[in-house]
C-alpha positions as CSV (number, residue, x, y, z in Angstrom):
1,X,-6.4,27.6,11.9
2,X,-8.4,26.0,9.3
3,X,-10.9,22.6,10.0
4,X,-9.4,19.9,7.8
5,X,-10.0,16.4,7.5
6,X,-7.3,13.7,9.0
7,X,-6.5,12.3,5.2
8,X,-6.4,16.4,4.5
9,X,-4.1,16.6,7.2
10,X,-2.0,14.3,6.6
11,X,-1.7,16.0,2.9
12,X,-1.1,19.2,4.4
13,X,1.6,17.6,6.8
14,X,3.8,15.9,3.8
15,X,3.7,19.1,2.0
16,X,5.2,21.0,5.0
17,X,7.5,18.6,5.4
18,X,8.5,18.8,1.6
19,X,7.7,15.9,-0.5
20,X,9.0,15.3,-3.5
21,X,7.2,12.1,-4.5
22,X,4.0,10.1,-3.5
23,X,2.9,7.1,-5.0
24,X,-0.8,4.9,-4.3
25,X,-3.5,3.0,-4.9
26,X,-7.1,3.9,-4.2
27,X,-8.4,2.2,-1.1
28,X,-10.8,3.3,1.5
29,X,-10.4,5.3,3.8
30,X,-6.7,6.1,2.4
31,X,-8.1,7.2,-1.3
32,X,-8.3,11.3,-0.6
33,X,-4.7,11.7,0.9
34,X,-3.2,11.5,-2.9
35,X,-6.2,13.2,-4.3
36,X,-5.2,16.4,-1.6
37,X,-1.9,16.0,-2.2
38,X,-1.9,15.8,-6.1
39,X,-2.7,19.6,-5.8
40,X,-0.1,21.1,-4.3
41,X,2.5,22.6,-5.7
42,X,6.4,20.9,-6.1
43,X,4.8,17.4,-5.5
44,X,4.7,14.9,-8.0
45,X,1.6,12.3,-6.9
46,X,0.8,9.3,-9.1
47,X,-1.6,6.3,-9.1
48,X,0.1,3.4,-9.1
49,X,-1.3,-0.2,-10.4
50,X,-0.9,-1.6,-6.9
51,X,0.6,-1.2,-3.4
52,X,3.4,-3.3,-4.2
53,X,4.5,-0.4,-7.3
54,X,3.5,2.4,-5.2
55,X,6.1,1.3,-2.2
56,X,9.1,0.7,-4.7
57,X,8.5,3.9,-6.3
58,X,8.7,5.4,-3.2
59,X,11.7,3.8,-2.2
60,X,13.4,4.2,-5.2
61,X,12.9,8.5,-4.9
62,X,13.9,8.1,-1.0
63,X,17.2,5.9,-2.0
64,X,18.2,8.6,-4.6
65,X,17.7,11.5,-1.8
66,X,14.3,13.0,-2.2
67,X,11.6,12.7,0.5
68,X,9.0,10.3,-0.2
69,X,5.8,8.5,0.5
70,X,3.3,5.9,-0.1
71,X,0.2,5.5,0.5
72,X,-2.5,2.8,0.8
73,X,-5.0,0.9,2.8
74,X,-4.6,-1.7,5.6
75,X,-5.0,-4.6,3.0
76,X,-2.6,-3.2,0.7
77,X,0.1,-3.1,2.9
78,X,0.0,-7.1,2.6
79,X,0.4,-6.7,-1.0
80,X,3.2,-4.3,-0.7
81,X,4.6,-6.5,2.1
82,X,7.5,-7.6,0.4
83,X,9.4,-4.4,-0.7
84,X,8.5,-3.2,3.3
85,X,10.0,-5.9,4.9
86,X,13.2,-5.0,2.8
87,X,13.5,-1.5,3.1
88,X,13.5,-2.2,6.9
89,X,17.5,-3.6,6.5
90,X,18.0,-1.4,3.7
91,X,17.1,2.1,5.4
92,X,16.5,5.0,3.0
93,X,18.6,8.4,1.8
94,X,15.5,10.9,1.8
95,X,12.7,10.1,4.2
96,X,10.2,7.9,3.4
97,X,6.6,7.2,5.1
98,X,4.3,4.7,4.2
99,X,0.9,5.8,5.5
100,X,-1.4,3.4,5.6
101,X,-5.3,3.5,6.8
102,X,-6.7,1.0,8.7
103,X,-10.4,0.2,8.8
104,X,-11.3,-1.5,12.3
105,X,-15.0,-1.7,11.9
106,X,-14.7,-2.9,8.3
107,X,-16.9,0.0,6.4
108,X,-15.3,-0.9,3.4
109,X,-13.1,-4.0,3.8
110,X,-12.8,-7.1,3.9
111,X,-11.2,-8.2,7.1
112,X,-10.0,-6.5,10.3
113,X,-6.2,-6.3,10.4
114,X,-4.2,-4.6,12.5
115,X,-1.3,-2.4,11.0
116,X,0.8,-2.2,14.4
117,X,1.3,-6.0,14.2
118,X,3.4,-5.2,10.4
119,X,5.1,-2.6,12.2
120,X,6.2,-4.9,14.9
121,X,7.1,-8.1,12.7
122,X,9.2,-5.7,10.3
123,X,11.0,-3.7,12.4
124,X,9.6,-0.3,11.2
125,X,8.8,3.1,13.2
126,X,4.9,3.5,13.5
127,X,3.2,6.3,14.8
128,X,-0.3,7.0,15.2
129,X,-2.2,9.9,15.7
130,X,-5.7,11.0,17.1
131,X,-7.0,13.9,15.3
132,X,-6.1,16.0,12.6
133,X,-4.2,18.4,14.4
134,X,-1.9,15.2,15.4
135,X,-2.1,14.0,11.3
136,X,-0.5,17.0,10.1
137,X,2.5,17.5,13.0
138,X,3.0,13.4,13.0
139,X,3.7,13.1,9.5
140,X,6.2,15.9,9.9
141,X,7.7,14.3,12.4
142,X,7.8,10.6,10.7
143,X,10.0,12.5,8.2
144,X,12.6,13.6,10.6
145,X,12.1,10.6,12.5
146,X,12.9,8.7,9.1
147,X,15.9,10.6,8.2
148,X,17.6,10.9,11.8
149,X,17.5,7.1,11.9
150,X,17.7,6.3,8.2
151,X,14.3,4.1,8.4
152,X,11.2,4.2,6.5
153,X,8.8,4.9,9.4
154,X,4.7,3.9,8.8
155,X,1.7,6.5,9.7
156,X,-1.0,4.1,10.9
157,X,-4.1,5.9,10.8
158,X,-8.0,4.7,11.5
159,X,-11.0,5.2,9.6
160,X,-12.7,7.9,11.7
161,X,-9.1,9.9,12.1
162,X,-9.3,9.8,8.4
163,X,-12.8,11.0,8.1
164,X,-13.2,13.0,10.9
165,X,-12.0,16.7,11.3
166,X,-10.3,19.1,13.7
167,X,-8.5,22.3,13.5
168,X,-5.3,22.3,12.0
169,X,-2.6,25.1,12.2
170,X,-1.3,26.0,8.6
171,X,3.0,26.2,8.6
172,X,4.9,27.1,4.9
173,X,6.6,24.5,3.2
174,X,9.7,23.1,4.4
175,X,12.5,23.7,1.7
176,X,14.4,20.1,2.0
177,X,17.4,20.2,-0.2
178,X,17.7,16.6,-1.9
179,X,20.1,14.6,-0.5
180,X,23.5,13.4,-2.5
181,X,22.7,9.7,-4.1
182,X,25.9,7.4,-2.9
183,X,26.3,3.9,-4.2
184,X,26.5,1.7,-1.4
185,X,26.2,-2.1,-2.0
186,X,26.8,-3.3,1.4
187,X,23.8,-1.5,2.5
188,X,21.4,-1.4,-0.3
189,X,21.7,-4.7,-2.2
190,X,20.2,-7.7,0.1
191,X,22.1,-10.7,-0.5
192,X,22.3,-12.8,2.5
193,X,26.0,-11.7,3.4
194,X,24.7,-8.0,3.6
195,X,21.5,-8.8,5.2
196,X,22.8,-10.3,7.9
197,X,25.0,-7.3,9.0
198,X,21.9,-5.4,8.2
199,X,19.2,-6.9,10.8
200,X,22.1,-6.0,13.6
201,X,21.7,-2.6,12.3
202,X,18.1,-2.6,12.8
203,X,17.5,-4.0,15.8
204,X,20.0,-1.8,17.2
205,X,18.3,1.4,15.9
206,X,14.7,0.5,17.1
207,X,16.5,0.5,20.7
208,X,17.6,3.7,20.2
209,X,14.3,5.0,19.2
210,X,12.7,3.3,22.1
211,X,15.4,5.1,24.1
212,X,15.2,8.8,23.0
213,X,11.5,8.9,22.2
214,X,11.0,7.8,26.2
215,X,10.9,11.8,26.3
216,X,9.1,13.1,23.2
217,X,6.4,15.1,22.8
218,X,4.7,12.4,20.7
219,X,4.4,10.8,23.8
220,X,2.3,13.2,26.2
221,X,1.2,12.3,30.1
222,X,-2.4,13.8,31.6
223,X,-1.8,13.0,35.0
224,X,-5.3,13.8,37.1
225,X,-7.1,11.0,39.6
226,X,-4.3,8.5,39.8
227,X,-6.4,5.4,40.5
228,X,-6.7,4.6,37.3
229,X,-4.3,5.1,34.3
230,X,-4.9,4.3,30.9
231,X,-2.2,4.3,28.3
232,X,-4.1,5.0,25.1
233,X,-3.5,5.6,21.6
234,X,-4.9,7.5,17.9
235,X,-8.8,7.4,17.9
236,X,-9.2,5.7,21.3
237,X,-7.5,8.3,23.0
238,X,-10.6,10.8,22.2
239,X,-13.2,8.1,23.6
240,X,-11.1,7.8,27.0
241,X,-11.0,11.6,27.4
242,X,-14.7,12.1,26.6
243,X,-15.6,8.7,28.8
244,X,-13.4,9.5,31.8
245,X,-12.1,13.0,31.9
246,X,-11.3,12.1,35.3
247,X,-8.9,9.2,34.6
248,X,-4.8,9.6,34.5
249,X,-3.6,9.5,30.7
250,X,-0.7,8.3,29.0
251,X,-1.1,9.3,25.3
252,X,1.3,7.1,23.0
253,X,2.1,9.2,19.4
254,X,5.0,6.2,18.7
255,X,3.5,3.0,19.1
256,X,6.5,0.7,17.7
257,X,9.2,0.6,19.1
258,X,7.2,1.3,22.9
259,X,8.7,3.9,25.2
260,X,9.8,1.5,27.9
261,X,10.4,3.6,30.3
262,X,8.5,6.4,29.7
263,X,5.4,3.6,30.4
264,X,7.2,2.2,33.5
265,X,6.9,5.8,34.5
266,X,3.7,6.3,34.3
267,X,2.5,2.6,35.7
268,X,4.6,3.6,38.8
269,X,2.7,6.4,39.3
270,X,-1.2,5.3,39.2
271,X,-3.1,2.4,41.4
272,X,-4.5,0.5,38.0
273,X,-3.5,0.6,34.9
274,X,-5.5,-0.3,32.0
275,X,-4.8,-0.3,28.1
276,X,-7.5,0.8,25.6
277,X,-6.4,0.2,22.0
278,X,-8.3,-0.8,19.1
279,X,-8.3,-4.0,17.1
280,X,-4.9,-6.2,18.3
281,X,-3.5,-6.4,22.2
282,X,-0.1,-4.6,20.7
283,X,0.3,-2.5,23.4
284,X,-0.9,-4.6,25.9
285,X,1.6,-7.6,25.0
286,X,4.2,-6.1,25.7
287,X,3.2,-4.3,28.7
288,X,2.5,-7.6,30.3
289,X,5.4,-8.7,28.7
290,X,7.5,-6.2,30.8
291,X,6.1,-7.3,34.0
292,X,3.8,-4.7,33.9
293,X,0.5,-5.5,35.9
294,X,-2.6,-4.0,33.3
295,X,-6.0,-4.4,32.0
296,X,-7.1,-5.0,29.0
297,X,-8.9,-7.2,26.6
298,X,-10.6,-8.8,29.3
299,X,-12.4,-5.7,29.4
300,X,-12.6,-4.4,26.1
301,X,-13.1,-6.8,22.7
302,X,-10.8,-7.0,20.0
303,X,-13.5,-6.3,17.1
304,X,-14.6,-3.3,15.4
305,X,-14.6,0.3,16.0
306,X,-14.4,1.3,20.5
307,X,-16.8,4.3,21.2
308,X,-17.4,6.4,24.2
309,X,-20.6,4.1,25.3
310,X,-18.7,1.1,25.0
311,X,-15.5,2.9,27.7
312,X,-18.2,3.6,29.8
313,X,-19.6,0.8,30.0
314,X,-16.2,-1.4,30.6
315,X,-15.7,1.1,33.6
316,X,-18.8,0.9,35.5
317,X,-20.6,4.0,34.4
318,X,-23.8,4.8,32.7
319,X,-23.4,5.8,28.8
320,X,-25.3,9.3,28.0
321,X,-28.7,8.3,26.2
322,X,-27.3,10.2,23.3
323,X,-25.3,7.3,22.8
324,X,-28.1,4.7,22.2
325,X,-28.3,3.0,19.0
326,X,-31.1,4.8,16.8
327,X,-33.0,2.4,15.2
328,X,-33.1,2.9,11.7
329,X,-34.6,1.2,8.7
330,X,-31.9,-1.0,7.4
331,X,-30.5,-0.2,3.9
332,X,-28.4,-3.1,2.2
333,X,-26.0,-1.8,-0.3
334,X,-26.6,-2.1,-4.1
335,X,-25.2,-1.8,-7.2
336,X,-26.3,2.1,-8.5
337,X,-29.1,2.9,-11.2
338,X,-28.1,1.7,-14.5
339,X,-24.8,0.0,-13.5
340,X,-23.7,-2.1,-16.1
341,X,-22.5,-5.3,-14.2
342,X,-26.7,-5.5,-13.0
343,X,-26.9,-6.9,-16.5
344,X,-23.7,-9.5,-16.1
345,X,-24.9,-10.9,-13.0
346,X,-28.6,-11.0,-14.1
347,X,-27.5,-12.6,-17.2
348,X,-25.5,-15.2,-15.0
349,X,-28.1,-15.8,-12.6
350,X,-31.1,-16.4,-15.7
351,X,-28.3,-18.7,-16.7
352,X,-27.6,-20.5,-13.3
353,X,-24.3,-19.7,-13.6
354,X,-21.5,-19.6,-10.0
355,X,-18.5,-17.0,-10.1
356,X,-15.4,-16.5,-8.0
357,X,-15.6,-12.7,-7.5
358,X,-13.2,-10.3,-6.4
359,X,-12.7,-6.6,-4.5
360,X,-14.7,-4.2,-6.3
361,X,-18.0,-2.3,-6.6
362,X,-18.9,-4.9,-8.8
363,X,-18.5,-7.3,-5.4
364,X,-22.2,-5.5,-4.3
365,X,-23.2,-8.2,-6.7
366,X,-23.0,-11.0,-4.3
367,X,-26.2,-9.7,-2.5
368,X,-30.1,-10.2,-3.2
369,X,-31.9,-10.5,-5.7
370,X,-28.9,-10.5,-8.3
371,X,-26.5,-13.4,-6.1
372,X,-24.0,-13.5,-8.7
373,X,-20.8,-14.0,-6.6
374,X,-19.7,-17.1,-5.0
375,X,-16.4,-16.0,-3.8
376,X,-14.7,-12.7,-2.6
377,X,-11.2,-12.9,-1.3
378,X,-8.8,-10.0,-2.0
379,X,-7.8,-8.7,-4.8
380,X,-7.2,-10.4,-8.0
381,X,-8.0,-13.5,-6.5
382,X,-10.8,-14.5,-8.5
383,X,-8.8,-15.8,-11.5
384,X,-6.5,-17.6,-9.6
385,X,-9.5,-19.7,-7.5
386,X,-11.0,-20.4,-10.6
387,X,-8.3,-21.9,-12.0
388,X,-7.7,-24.4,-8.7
389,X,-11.1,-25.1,-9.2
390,X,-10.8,-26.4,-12.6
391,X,-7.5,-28.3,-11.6
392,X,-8.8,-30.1,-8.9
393,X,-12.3,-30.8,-10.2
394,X,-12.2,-30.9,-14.1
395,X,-13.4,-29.2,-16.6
396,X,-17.0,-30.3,-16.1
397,X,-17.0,-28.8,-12.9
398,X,-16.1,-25.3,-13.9
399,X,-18.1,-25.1,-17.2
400,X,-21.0,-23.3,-15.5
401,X,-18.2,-20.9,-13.6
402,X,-16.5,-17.6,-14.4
403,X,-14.1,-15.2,-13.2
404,X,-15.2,-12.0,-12.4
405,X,-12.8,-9.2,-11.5
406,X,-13.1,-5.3,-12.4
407,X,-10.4,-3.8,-14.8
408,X,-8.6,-1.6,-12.2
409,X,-8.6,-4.9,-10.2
410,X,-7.2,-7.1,-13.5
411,X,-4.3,-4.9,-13.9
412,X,-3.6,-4.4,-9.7
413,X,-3.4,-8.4,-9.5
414,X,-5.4,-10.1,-12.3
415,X,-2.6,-10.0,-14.7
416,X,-0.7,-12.4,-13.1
417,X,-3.5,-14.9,-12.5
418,X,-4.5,-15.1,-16.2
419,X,-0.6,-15.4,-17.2
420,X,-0.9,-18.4,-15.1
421,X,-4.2,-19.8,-16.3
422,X,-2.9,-19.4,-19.8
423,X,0.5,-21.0,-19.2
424,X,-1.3,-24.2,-16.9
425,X,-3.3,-25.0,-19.8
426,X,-6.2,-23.8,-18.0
427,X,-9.8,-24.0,-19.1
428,X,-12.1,-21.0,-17.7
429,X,-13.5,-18.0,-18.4
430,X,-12.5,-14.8,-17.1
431,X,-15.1,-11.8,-17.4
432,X,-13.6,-8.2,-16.5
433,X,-16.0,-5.9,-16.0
434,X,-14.8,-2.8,-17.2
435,X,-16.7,0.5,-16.4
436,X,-13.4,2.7,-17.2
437,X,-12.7,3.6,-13.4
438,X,-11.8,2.3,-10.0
439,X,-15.6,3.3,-8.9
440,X,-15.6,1.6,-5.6
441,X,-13.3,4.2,-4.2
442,X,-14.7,7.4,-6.0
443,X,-13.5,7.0,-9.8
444,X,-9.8,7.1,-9.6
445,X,-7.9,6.8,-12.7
446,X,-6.1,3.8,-13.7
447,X,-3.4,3.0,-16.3
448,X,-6.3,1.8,-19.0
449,X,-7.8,5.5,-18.5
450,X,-6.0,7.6,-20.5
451,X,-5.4,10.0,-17.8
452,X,-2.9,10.2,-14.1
453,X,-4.0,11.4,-10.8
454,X,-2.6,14.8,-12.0
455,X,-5.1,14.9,-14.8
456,X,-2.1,14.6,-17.7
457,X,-3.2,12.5,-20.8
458,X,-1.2,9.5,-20.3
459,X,-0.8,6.1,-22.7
460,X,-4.5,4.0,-22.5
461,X,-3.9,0.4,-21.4
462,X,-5.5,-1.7,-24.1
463,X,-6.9,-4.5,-22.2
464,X,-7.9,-6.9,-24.7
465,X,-4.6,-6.4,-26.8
466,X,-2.9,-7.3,-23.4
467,X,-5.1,-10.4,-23.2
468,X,-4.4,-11.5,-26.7
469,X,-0.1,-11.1,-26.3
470,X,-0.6,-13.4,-22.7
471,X,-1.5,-16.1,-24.8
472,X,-5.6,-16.0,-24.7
473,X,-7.0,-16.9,-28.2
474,X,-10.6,-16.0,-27.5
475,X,-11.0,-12.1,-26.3
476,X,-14.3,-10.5,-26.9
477,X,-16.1,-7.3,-26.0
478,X,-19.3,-6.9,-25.4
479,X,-21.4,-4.4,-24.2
480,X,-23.6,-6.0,-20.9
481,X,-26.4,-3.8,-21.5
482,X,-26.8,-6.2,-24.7
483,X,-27.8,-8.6,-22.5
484,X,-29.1,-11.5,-24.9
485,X,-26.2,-11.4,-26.9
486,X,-24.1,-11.3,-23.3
487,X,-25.8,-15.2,-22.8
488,X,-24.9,-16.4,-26.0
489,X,-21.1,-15.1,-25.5
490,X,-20.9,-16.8,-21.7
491,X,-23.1,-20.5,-23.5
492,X,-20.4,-20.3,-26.1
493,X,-17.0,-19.5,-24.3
494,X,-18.5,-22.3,-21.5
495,X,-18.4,-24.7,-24.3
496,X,-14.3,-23.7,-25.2
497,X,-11.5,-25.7,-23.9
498,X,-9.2,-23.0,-22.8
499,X,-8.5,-20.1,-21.1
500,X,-11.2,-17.1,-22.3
501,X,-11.8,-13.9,-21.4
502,X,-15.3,-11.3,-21.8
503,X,-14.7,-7.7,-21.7
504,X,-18.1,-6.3,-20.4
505,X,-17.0,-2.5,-21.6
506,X,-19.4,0.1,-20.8
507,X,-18.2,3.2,-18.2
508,X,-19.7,3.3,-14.9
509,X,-23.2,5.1,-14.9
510,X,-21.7,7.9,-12.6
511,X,-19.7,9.0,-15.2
512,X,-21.9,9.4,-18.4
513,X,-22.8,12.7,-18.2
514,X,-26.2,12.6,-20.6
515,X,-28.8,10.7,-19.1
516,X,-31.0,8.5,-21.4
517,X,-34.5,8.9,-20.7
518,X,-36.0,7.5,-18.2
519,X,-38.8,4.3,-18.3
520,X,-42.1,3.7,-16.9
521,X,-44.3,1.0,-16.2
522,X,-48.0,1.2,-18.5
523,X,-50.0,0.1,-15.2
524,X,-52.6,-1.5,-17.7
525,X,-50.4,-3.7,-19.4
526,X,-48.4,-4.7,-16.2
527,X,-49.4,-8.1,-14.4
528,X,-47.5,-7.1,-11.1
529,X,-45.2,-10.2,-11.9
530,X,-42.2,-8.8,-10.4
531,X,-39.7,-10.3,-13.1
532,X,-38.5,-6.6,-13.3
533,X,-37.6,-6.4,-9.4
534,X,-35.1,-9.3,-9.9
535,X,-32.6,-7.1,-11.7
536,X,-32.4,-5.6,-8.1
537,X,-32.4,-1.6,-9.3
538,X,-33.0,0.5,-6.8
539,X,-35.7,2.4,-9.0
540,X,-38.6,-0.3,-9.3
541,X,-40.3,-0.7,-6.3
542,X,-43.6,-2.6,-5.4
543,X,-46.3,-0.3,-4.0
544,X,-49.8,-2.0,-2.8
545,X,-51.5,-1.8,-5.9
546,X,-49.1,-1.5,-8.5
547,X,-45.2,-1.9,-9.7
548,X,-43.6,2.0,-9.9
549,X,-40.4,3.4,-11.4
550,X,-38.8,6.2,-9.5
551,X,-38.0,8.5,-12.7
552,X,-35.5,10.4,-10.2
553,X,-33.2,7.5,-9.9
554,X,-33.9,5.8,-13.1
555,X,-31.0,6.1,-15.6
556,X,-32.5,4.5,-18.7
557,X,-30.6,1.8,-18.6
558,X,-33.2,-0.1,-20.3
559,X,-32.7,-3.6,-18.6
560,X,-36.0,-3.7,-16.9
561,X,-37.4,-3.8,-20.4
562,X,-36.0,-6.7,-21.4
563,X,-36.9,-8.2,-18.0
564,X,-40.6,-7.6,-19.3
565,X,-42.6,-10.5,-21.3
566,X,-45.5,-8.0,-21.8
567,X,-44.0,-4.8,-22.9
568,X,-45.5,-3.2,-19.9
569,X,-42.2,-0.9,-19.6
570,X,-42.0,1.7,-22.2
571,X,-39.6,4.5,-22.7
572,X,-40.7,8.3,-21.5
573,X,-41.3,10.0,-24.3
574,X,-41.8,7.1,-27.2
């Protein structure tokens, strides 16, 4: 037995089941499944440049025989939502999962969705599991699962399933022989005339998984005090058990399609039935929908993460005072020491400048002091919004605006965005802040890199060359940290009528590995104005008498000292 994380699990469990290929994108709390699983042996694991790639090169290696997966986070799935919907009619050869992590709570998202809800509207397999333990044997399972009934089948798992660990058994490696490829255009190409006979297909296999999985042992029942039953699933089934031990418990491992009678069953059996589940009334819907008499969202809400308190609470008893809320000093999140988009948005704020923003670390820019963001909406959307702006309010309008998106972002969904800027006869400009990384999710490489998830030197991305052949005649790079000359780039390329794009270019602070020295503040010369707090590093702070640089956090940078009219902050050292 070995304590593994549910992401580590989850790894471990597609290994077992013998992958052949896995393709991603980075995206809390999914990020770590293809980083585990890039270092096993006999896998091939890539980054892809978005969710919508990563799904089609899974199908692609399913379709052709070999087992496959994808992975991604809750939001990604809508951007690989066309390919899934698809692959429904279609079915596969080799098994394919797409496991994809949800984030009720929203730690590090930007909205709450519910996974379940895709699984029900495309007519996929989902099934979700509560621990690592569950992780590892479910995404076995969703293989076979897959395969028996020639469906891609999704692994829904939840932030603290992800995160959290449990003991896991360790099995060998299942030796899957690749399965014979067998051109078949009524079923794989999906023209209306094949479609059609398709969707029959489909709806009558998710009847027949509803049917035999009535008696699997993804489905387990707890029966104990039979006043109340609660048909649970994935994380909340550990809150119910820890909340009321006493309670009857139906334990759902296949959440879609339902195991109708297997929950008829069970709400024959016990006096109230009640349905905790996170997020979305998915189970409960169709419960009710069955003439089922239950409880549910009238009791529970459907925001945010459940907990044990919370159970209690709903059910009448009093929550453990380890359960309180600790109060805590409140820490907003901010852009690191010597980040080099501090100096973009500094730059745009000095110049009174608004930005459409996008799904980044460079989004931590939207808070205090710095307030460079106007707009965050998903990914690549920033380019796009600007452009409707400038189309529906003139060029006067958008002359104090820009763009900004990261470069792992531009090349997930900014491409597009600019290609249509450029071919609308836009007038905007884009800035892509390029620190050489995805850093929001923990420095994952990306096709502009040099380097795959496997660590193999790969072809570098030129961005600005790839700017230039979409059609944009003004492409400069800059360094941000040069941040006079960064104004007198954004005055002039406000002034252009077109479509023109800054490449801020200097790598993510968290991945130069020689620090520059660090700076301090000469306390005689310093007038305690504060202009050097308005950068927002996390270094300077204000103490009763005096302005202080933490040297331990300080990376150099240097910005603070051209913050400074009085050259109170000077260079260790010099």
């Amino acid at each position: 037995m070995v304590l593994m994380s549910g992401n580590e699990a989850v790894a471990q469990g597609a290994y077992e089941a013998g992958v052949n290929v896995s393709s991603a994108y980075p995206g809390t709390p999914s990020t770590d499944i293809s980083e585990v699983l890039a270092k096993y042996d006999g896998v091939y694991a890539e980054w892809a440049p978005n969710e919508k790639v990563a799904l089609e090169v899974a199908i692609g290696a399913a379709m052709s025989g070999a087992r496959s997966m994808a992975v991604m986070k809750h939001v990604g799935l809508n951007v690989a939502a066309d390919p899934l919907f698809t692959v429904s009619y279609t079915g596969v050869n080799g098994g394919l999962v797409v496991v994809v992590a949800d984030d009720p709570g929203m730690h590090s998202s930007q909205n709450e969705q519910d996974t379940r809800m895709y699984a029900r509207a495309s007519h996929i397999p989902l099934l979700e599991p509560a621990d690592s333990a569950d992780a590892k044997e479910y995404m076995k399972a969703a293989f076979t699962m897959s395969e028996k009934y020639d469906t891609p089948v999704i692994l829904r798992m939840t932030m603290r399933v992800s995160h959290s660990q449990s003991l896991v058994e360790l099995c060998e490696r299942e030796n899957v022989p690749v399965k014979e490829y067998v051109k078949d255009i009524q079923k794989n190409v999906m023209m209306p005339g094949m479609a059609r006979k398709r969707h029959v297909i489909v709806e009558d296999r998710m009847n027949r998984i509803a049917e035999d999985y009535s008696n699997s042992p993804l489905n387990t029942v707890e029966y104990n005090d039979k006043s109340i039953g609660i048909i649970t699933s994935g994380c909340c089934y550990n809150y119910v058990k820890e909340a009321l031990p006493e309670a009857s418990v139906l334990k759902l491992g296949v959440i879609n399609p339902l195991p109708r009678k297997l929950i008829e069953e069970f709400a024959a059996n016990v006096k109230e039935l009640y349905i905790v589940e996170e997020l979305e009334t998915v189970i409960e819907e169709q419960v009710k929908y069955w003439g089922i008499q239950c409880k549910g969202k009238e009791l529970f809400t459907r925001q945010g993460e459940y907990s044990v308190a919370m159970i209690k609470k709903a059910f009448g008893k009093e929550a453990d005072s380890s359960f309180d809320k600790v109060n805590v000093p409140m820490r907003p999140p901010v852009l690191c020491p010597g980040c080099p988009h501090r100096a973009v948005y500094s730059v745009l704020k000095k110049m009174k400048f608004h930005a459409t923003g996008d799904i980044g670390c460079y989004t931590l820019g939207a808070v205090a002091p710095l307030e460079g963001i106007d707009t965050t909406v998903c990914m690549g959307a920033s380019i796009g919004m600007l452009h409707g702006m400038e189309k529906s309010k003139g060029r006067d309008f958008v002359r104090n605006w820009v763009a900004v998106i990261g470069d792992s972002t531009f090349i997930h969904s900014g491409i597009t965005g600019l290609v249509n800027a450029v071919y609308n006869k836009s007038a905007i400009t884009v800035m892509i802040l390029d620190n050489r990384t995805t850093g929001m999710t923990g420095h994952q490489q990306h096709p502009a890199t040099g380097s795959t998830l496997q660590g193999e030197p790969a072809p570098a991305l030129n961005i600005e060359e790839l700017c230039k052949n979409l059609g944009v005649e003004h492409v400069t790079v800059i360094d941000p940290f040069d941040m006079k000359g960064l104004e007198e780039l954004i005055k002039k390329e406000a002034e252009y009528d077109g479509v023109s794009v800054i490449i801020s270019r200097r790598p993510c602070a968290l991945l130069v590995k020689t620090k520059e020295p660090p700076v301090f503040i000469d306390t005689e010369k310093c007038t305690k104005c504060t202009l050097c707090m308005r950068i927002g590093c996390p270094a300077i702070r204000k103490l009763t008498d005096r302005m202080e640089i933490d040297t331990s956090l300080c990376n150099g940078c240097t910005l603070c000292m051209q913050q400074c009219r009085f050259g109170a902050i000077k260079i260790a050292g010099k």
